[in-house]
Backbone as a chain_set.jsonl record, in Angstrom:
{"seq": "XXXXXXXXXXXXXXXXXXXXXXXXXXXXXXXXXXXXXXXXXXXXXXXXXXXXXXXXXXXXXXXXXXXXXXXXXXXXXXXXXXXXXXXXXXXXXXXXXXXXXXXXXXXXXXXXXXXXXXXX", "coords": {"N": [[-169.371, -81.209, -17.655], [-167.464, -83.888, -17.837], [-167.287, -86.556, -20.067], [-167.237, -90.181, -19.696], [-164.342, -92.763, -20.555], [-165.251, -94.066, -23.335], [-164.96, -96.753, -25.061], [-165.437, -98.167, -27.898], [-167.119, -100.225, -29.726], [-166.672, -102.822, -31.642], [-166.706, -104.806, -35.026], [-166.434, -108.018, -35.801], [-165.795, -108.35, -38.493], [-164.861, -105.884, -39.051], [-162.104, -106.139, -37.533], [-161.0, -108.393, -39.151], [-160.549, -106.558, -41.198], [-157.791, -105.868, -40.615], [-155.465, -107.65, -40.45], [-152.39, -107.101, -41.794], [-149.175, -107.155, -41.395], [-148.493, -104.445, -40.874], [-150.748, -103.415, -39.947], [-152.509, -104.177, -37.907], [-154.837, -106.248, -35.868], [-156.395, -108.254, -33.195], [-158.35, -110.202, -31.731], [-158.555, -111.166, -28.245], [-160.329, -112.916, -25.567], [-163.013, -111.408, -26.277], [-162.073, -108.496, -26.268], [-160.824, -105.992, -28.362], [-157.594, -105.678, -29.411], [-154.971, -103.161, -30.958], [-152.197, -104.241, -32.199], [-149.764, -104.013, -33.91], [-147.619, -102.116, -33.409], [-146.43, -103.135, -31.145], [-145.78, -105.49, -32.732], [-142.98, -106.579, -33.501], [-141.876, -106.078, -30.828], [-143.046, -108.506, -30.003], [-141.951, -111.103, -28.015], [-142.789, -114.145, -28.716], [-142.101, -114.058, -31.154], [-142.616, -112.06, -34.359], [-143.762, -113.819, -36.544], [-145.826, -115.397, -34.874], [-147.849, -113.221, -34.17], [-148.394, -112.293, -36.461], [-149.669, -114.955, -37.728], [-152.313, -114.708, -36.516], [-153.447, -112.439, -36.761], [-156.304, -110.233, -37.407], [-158.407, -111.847, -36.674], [-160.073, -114.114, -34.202], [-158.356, -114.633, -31.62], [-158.528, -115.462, -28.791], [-157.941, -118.363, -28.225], [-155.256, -119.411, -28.706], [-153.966, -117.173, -27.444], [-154.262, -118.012, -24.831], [-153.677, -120.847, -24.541], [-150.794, -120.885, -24.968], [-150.424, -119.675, -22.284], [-149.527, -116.885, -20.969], [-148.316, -114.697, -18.771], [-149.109, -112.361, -16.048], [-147.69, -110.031, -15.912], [-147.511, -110.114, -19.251], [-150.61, -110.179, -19.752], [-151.154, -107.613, -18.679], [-149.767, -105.336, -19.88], [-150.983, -105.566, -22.215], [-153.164, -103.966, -21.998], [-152.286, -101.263, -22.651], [-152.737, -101.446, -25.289], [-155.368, -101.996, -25.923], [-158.38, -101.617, -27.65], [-161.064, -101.545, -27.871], [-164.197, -103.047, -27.196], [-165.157, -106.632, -28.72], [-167.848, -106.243, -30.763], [-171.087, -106.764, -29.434], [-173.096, -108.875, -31.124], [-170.833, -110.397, -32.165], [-169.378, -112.157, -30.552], [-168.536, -114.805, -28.76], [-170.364, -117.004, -26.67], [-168.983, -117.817, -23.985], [-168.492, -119.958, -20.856], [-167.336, -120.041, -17.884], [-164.851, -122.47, -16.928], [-165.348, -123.617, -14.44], [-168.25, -122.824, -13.993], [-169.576, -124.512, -16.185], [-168.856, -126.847, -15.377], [-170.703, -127.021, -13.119], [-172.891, -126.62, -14.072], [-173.172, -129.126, -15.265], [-172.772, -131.292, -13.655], [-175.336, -130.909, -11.664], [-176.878, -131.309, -13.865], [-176.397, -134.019, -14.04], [-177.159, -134.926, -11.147], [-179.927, -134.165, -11.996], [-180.957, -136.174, -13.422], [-180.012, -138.802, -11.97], [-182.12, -138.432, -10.16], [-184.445, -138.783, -11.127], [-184.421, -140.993, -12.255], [-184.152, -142.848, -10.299], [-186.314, -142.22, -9.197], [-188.76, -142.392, -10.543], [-187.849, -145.702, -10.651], [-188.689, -146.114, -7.749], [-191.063, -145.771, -8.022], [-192.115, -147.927, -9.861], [-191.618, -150.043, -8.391], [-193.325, -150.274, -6.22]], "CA": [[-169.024, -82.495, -17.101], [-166.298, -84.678, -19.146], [-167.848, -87.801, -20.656], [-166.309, -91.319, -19.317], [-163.708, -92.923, -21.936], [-166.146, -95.491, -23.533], [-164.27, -97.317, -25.976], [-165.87, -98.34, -29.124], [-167.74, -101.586, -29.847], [-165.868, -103.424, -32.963], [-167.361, -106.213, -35.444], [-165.593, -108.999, -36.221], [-165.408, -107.673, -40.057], [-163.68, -104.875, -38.881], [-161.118, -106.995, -36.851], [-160.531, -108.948, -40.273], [-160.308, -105.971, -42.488], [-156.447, -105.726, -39.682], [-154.728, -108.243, -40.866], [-151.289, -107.43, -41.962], [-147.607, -106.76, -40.318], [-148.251, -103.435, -40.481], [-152.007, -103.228, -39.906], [-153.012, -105.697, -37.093], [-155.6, -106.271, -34.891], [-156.618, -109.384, -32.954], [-159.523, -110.306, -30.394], [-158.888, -111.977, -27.0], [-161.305, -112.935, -24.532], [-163.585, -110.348, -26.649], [-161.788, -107.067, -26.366], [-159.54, -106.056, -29.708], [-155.94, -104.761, -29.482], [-154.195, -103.109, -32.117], [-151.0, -104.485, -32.085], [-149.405, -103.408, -34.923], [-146.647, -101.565, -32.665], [-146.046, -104.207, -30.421], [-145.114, -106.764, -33.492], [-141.734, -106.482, -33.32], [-141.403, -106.341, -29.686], [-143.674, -109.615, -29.354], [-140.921, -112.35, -27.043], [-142.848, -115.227, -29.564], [-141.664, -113.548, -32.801], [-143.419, -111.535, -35.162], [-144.994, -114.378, -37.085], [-146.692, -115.45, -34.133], [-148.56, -112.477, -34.465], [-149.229, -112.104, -38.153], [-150.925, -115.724, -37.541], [-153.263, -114.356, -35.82], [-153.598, -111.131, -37.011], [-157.588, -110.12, -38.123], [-159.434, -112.97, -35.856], [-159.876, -114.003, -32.264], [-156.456, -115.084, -31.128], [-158.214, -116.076, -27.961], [-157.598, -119.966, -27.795], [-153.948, -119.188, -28.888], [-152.942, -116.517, -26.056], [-155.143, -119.127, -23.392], [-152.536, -122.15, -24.752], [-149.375, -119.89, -24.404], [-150.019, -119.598, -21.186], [-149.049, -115.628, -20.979], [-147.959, -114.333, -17.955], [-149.503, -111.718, -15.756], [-147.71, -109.133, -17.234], [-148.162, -109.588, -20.114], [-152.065, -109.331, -19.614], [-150.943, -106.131, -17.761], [-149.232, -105.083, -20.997], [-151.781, -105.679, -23.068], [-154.219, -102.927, -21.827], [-151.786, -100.676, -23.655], [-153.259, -101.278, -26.719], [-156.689, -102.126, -26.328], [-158.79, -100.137, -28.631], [-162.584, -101.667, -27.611], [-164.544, -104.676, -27.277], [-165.59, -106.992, -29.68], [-169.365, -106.288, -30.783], [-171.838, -107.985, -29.113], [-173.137, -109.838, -32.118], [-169.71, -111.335, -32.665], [-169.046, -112.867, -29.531], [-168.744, -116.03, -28.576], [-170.81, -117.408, -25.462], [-168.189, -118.642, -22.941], [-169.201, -119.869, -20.184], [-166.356, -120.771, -17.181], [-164.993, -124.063, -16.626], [-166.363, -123.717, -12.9], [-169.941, -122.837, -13.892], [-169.916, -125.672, -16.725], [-169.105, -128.005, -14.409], [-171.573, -127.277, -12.076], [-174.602, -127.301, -14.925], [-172.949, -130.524, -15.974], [-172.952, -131.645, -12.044], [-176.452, -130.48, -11.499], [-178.081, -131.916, -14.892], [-176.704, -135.418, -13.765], [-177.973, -135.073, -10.22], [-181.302, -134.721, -12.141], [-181.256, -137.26, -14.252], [-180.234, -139.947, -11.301], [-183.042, -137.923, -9.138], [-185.8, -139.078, -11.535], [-184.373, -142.33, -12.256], [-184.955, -143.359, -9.002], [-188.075, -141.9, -8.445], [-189.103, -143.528, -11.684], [-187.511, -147.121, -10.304], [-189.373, -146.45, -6.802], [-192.745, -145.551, -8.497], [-192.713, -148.375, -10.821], [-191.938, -151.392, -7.646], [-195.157, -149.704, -5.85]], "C": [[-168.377, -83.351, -18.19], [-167.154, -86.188, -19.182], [-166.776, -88.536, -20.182], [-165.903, -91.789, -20.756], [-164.438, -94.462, -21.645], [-165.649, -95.631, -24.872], [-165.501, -98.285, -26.831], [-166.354, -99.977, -29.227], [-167.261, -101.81, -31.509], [-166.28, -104.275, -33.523], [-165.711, -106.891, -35.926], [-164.919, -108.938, -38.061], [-164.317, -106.685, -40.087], [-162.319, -105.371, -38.877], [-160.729, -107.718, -38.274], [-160.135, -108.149, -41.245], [-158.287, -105.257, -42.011], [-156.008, -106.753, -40.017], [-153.411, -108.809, -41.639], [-150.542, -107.156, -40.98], [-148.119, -105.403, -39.827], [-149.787, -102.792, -40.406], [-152.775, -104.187, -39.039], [-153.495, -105.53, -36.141], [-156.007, -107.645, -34.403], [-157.926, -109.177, -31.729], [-159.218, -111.299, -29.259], [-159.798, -111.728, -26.104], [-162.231, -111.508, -24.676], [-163.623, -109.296, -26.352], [-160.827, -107.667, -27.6], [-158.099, -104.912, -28.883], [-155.175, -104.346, -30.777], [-153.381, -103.384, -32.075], [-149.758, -104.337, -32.898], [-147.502, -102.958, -34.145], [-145.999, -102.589, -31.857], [-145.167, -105.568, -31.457], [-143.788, -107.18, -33.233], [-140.573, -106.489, -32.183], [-141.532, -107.843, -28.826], [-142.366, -110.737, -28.949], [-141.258, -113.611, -28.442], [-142.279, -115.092, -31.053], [-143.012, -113.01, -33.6], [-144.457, -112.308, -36.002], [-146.209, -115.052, -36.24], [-148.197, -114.463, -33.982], [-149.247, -112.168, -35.562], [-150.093, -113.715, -38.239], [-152.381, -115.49, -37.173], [-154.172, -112.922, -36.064], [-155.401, -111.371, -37.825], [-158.396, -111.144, -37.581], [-159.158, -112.933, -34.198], [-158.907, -115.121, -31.814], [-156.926, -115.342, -29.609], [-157.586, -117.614, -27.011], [-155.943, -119.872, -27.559], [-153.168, -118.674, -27.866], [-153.61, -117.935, -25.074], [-153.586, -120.383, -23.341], [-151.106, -121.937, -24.235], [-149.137, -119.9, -22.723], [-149.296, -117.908, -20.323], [-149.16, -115.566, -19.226], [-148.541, -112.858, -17.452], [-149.047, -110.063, -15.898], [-147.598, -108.975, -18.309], [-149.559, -109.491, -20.575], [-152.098, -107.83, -19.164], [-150.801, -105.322, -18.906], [-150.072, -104.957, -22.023], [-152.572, -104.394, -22.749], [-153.545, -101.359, -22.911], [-152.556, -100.395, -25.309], [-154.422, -101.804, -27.137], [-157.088, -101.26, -27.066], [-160.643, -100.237, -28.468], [-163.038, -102.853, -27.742], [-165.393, -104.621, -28.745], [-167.353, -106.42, -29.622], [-170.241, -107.304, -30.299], [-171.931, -109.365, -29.543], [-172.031, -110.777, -32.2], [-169.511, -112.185, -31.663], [-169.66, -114.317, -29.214], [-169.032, -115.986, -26.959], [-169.883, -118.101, -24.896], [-168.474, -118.705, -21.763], [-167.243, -120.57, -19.187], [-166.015, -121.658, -17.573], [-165.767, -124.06, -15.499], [-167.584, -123.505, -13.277], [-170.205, -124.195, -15.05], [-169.902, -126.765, -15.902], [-169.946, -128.442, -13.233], [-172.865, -127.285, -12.507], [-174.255, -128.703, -14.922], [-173.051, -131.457, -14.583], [-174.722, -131.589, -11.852], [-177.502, -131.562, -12.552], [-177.681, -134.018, -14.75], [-177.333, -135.653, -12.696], [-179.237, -135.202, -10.611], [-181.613, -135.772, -12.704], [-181.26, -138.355, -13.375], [-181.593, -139.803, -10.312], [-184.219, -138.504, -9.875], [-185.497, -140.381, -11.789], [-184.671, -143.273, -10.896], [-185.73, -143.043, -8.637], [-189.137, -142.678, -9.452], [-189.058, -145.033, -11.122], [-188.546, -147.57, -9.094], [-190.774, -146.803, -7.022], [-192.93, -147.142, -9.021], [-192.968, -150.442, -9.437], [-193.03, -151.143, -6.832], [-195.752, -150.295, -6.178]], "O": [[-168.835, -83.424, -19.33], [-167.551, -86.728, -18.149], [-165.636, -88.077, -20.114], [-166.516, -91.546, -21.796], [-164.428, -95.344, -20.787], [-165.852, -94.784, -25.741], [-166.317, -98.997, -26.246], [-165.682, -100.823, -28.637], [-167.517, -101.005, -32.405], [-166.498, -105.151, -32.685], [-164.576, -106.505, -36.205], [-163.89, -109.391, -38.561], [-163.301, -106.602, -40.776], [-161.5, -105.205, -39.78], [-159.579, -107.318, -38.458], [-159.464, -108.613, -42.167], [-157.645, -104.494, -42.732], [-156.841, -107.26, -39.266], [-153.146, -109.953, -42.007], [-150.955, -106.928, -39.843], [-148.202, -105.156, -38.624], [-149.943, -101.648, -40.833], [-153.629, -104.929, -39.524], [-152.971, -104.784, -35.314], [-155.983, -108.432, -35.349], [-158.239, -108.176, -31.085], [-159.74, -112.401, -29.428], [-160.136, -110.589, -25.784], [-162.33, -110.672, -23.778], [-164.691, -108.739, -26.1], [-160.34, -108.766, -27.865], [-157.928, -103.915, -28.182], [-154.802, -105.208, -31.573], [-152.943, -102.35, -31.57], [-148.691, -104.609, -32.349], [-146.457, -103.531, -34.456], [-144.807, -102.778, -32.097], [-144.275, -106.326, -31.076], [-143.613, -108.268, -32.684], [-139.358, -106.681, -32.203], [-140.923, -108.311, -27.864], [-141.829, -111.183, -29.963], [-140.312, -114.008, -29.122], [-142.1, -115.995, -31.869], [-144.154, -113.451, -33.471], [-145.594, -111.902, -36.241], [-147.325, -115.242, -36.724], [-149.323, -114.901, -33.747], [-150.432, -111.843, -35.644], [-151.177, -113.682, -38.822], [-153.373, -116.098, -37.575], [-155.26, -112.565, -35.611], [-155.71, -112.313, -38.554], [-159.368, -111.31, -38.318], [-158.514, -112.257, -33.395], [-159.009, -116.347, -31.789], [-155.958, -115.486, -28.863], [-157.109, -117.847, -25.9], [-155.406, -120.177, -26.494], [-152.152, -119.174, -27.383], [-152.798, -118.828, -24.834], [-152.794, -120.623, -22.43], [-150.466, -122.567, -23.393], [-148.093, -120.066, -22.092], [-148.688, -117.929, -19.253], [-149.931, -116.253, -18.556], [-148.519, -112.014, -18.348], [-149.822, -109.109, -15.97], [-147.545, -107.816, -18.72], [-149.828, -108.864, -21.6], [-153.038, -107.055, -19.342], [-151.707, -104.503, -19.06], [-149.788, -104.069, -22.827], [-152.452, -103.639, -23.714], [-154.219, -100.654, -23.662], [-152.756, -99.441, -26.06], [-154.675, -102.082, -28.309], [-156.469, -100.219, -27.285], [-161.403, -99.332, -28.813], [-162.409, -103.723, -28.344], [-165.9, -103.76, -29.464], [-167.954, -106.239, -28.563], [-170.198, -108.485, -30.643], [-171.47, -110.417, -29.102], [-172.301, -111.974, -32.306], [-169.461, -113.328, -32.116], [-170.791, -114.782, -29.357], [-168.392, -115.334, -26.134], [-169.859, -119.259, -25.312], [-168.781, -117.627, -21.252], [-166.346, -121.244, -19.692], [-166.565, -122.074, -18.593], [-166.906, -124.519, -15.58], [-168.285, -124.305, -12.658], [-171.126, -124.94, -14.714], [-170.854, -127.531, -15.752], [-170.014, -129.499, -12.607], [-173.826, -127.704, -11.862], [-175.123, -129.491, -14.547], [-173.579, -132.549, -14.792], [-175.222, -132.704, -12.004], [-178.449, -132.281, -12.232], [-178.362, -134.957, -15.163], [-178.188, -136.533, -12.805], [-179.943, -136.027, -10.031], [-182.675, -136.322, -12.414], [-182.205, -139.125, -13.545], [-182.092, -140.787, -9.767], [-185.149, -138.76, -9.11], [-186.441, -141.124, -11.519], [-185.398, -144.259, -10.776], [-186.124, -143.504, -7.566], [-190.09, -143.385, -9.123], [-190.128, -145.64, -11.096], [-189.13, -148.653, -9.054], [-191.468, -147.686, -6.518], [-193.948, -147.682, -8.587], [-193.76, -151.383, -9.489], [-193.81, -152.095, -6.803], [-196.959, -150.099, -6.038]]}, "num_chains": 1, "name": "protein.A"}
């Protein structure tokens, strides 16, 4: 029976020890890509890439604004997700906004139960 292709768990050390033109790796939305190959093809220019090169280049692609293929494009050269450890907790916008929704509903929910209690 053939083993499923389970791609490699990467630290963030690693991902930094990629950091030239011709040696480059980056992390979005905690998977890495080698990109190395791609430099030269990248539409933003090559230094766009060597900015970024050896860290998590997610804020950067997010800002850009990339286009659905080139997320498509990208799978090309995944190589494995970031390591647990490294990862940063992101949480939606839609679910933040609905703790942040929620934890004021409680706060006015006891303030007025507080206000009612206390004219009693």
């Amino acid at each position: 029976m053939a083993e499923a292709n389970v791609q490699p768990e990467i630290t963030l050390a690693t991902v930094k020890e990629h950091n030239k033109p011709n040696d480059l790796w980056v992390v979005i939305d905690n998977k890495v890509y080698n990109l190395t190959k791609f430099r030269s093809e990248h539409p933003g220019g090559e230094e766009t890439l060597d900015d970024a090169a050896g860290r998590d280049a997610t804020k950067d692609f997010e800002d850009v604004g990339h286009s659905s293929e080139a997320r498509e494009m990208m799978k090309k050269y995944y190589i494995g997700d970031l390591a647990k450890r490294d990862r940063k907790v992101q949480l939606p916008v839609r679910e933040t906004g609905i703790i942040l929704g929620a934890l004021l509903i409680g706060i006015v929910a006891v303030y007025l139960i507080k206000r009612n209690i206390l004219k009693n």
